[in-house]
N, C-alpha and C positions, 0 to 999 in steps of 0.2 A: 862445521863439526867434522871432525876425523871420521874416518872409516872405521879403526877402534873403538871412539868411542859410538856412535850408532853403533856396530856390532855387541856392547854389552848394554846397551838400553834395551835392545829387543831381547837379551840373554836374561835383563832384571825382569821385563814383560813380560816372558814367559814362564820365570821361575812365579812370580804376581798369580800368572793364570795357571797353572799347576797347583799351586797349592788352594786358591779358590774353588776349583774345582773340584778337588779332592774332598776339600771339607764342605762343601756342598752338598757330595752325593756319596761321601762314603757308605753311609748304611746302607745305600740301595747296592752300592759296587760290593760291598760284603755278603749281602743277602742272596744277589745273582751270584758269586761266585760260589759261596758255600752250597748252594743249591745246585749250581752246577755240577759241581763235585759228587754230591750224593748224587746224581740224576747218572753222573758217568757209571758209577759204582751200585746201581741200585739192584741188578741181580748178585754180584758176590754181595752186596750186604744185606742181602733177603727185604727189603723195600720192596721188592715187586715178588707177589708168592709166587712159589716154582706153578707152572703150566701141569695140570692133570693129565691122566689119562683115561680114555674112554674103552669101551667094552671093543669098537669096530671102527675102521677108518673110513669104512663103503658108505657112502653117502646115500645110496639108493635104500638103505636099511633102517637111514635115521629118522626122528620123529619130527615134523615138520615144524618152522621158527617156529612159528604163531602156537603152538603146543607147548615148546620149549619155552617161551616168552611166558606163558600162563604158570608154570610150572614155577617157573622163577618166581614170580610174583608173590606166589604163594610160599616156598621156602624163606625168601625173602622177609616177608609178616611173621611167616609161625618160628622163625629162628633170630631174627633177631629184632624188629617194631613194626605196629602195626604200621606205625605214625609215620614211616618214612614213604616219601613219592616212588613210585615204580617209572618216573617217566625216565627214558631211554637215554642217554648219551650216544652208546653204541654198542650193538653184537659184534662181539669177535669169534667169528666161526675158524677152526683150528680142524679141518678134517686129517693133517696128518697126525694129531693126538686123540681124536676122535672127543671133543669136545665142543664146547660154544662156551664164550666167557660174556655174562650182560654185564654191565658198567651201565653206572645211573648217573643221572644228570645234577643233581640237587646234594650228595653225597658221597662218600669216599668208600660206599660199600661193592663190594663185588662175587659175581658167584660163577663157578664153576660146574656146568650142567654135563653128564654124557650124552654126545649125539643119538644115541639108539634108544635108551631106556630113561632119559632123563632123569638118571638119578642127580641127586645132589652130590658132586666129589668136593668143593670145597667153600668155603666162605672166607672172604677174603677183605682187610681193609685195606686199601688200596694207598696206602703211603706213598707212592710216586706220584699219583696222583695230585696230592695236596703238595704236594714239594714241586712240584709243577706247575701247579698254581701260584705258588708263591714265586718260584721263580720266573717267570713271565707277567706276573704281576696281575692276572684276570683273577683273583681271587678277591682284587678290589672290586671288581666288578658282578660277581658272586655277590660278596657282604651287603653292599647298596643295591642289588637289586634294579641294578640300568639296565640289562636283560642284552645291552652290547659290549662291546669291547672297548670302552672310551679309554677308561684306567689303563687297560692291557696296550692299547697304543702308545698311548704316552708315554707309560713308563719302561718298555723297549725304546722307544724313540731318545726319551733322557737320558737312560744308561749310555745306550747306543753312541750318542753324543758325547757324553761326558769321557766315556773311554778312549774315543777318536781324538777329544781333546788334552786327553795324559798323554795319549800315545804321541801325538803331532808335537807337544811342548815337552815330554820330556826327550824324544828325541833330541828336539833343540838344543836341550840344557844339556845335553851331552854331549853336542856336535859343537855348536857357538863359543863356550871358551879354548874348545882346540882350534877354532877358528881363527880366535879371537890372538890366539899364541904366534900362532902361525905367520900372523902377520904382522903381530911387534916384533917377531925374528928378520921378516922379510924389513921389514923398516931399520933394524939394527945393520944388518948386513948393507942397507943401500948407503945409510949414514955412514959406514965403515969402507964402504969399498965405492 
């Protein structure tokens, strides 16, 4: 077999795996991308609420978590269900706005406390959040209730994969028949001279 032709059997292989693979994982490659997009974009597109401000930035003046954590709980039930879990995700303490932001584990709500008087400045659904989840794919893992990251592995891992493998074959398929040119010139020329 020529060198030509093995250079377009691996140019047809790779065109073979390019498109397999495309139409394999397109929805997920669409999903992570679009999601990425929003996620780049998520403060000019108001997806993430603007950050409050609080009465005082002095830390030594404000009311302590576990105050601010009860507080929340309670705005939490009396503003929007009794029915949702107050269990934690994470405090985001923000002392140059003089806030604290709680983020809840089980849903997409969010609140915005002042450090000093914990008053309530905002309620927040947390759109980047769920866009988040989708895009990383642990929102499989949420629905089923496996309480780990099995879904959220894998499907980083497959994207992950599948993209390494457009990227590597369509390289190919771009580089191989100028390859492949290149050297039916080089064989013309030796036959000619």
């Amino acid at each position: 077999m020529t060198e030509v032709k093995k250079q377009a059997k691996w140019v047809r292989y790779f065109r073979w795996l390019h498109r397999k693979v495309s139409l394999a994982f397109f929805i997920f490659i669409l999903i992570m991308t679009i999601t990425g997009i929003l996620l780049g974009l998520k403060k000019p597109t108001g997806l993430l609420a603007p950050t409050q401000k609080g009465v005082s930035t002095e830390l030594s003046i404000w009311l302590p978590v576990h105050t601010l954590q009860q507080k929340a709980e309670r705005y939490l039930h009396d503003s929007i269900s009794k029915e949702l879990s107050v269990e934690l995700d994470r405090v985001d303490i923000r002392p140059d706005k003089g806030i604290v932001k709680f983020i809840y584990k089980h849903h997409y709500h969010g609140l915005q406390l002042d450090g000093v008087t914990g008053d309530l400045l905002s309620i927040e659904t947390r759109s980047s959040d769920f866009i988040e989840a989708l895009h990383d794919g642990s929102i499989l893992d949420d629905l089923t209730g496996t309480g780990g990251e099995q879904f959220k592995v894998s499907y980083s891992v497959l994207v992950g994969v599948s993209l390494l493998l457009l990227i590597l074959s369509g390289l190919w398929l771009w580089y191989g028949p100028r390859r492949i040119r290149k050297m039916k010139r080089t064989q013309i020329e030796n036959k000619a001279g």
